[in-house]
N, C-alpha and C positions, 0 to 999 in steps of 0.2 A: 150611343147604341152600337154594338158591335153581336157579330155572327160569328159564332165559332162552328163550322161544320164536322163532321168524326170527333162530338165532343162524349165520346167514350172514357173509358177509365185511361189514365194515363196522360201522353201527352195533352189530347184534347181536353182532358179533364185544367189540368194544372194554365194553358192560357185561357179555359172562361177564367178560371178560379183568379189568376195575374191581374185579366179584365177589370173583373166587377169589384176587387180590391183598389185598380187605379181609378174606380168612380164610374163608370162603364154599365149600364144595363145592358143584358148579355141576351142574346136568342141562341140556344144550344139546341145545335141537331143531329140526328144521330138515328142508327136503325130501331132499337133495343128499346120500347117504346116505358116501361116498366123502370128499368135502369134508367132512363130518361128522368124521367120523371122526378126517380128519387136524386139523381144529380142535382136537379133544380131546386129543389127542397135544400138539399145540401148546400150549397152554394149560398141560396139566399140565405141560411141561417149563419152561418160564415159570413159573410160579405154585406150583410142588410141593405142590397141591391135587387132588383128586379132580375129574375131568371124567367125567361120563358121556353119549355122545352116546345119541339118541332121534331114531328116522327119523319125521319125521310132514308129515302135509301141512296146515295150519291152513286150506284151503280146501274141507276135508273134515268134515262132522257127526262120524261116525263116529272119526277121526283125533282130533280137537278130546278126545273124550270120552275115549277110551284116555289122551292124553296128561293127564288130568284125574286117569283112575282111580291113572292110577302116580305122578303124583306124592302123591297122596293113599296110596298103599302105599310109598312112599319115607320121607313125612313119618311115618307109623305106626313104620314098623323106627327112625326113626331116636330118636322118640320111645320110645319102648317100651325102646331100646338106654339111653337116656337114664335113665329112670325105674330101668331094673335096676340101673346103677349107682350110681344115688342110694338105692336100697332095700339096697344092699348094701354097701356103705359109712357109712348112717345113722350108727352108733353111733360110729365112730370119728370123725365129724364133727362130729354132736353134742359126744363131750366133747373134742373141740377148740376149740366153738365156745364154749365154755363153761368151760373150764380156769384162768378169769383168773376166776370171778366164784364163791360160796360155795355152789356148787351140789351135793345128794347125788346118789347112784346111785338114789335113786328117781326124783328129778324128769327123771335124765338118759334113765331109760329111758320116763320120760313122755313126755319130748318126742320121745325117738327114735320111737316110739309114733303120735304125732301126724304123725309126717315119714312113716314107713311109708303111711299112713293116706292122706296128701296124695301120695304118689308117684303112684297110675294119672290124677291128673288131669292131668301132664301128658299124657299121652299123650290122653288125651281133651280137651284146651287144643289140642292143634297139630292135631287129625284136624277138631274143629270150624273153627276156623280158616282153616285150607285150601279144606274143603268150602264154607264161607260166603263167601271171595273168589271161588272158583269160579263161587257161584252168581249172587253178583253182579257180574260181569264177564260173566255171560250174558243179564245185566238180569232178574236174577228175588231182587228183593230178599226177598218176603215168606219163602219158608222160612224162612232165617239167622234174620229178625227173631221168627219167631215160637217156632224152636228156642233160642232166648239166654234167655229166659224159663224155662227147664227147668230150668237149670241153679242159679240164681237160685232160685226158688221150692223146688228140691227140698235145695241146701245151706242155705236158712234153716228148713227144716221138724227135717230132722237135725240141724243145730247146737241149736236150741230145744229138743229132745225129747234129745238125749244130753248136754250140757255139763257140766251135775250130776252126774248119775249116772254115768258112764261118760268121765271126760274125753281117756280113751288114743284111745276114737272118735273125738273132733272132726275126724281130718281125712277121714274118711270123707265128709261130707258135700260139700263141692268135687271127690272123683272120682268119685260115685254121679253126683251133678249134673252134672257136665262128658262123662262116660259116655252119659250116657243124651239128654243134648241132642246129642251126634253122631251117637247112632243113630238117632233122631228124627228130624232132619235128614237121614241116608242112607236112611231109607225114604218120607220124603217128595219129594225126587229121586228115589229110583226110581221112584217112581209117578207122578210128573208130568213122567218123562223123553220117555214115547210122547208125550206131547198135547203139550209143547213144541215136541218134532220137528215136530210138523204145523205148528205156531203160525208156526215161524221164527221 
């Protein structure tokens, strides 16, 4: 999924259009809600990719923000969409990926186990991600930097405390961690969203 913002005629026209030719579902935004539109159209007929227009005005706080919040709820479904598949398919994966090598049905359900485990971190990988380009593209480096830390600190305290004893949990530790530094990071933007506004 990518975002092309001023995806007017021209330049912004030509990197959706790059996009959604290198495989890329495209969210194009732009004032001109009409011309919009028909870009999307365009595009998708070109590119037999998802085009979704978005009317926004980038010389607007307000605008700027919406278009922030959705793609951040774009990056979530499409993540999440992602994660259900991989959680739901594990096992047959797993001994796929494992069919050539002397592996039992215990260890396969171990690992399937592990992949369970690991799956909600993508989805807390792409919502941090997003949110931290966002923020710094707004020049506000310290959240990101200090939410990255979270995740870090809280999958090496899990991995440490379960590996022995419980090794099906290992992968819990990378989406407790990756969870919980997005939410961290989204309540630290919210709360330093008013006093930003004022900062400019």
């Amino acid at each position: 999924m990518a975002v092309v913002a001023g995806a007017g005629p021209g330049i912004g026209r030509a990197c959706a259009s790059a996009l959604a030719l290198s495989g890329a579902d495209v969210v194009v935004a732009a004032r001109n809600e009409e011309r919009l539109h028909t870009l999307a159209r365009e595009l998708e007929a070109e590119t037999g990719r998802t085009v979704q227009p978005l009317v926004v005005d980038l010389a607007d706080v307000a605008s700027c923000r919406a278009l922030i919040d959705r793609t951040v709820a774009l990056a979530a479904l499409a993540a999440v969409g992602g994660c259900g598949f991989a959680i739901l398919f594990r096992y047959p994966a797993i001994a796929l990926f494992f069919q050539r090598g002397s592996f039992t049905a215990d260890s396969t359900r171990l690992v399937a186990a592990v992949f369970l485990g690991m799956g909600p971190s993508l989805v807390g990988w792409t919502l941090l991600e997003i949110m931290s380009r966002s923020l710094f593209a707004l020049n506000r480096p310290w959240p990101p930097v200090i939410a990255s830390a979270i995740p870090l600190l809280l999958n090496v305290t899990l991995t440490l405390r379960i590996h022995s004893r419980r090794p099906e949990l290992i992968g819990l530790g990378p989406s407790v961690g990756l969870l919980a530094g997005f939410a961290a990071l989204f309540a630290m933007a919210h709360m330093g969203r008013q006093r930003w506004l004022k900062q400019g």
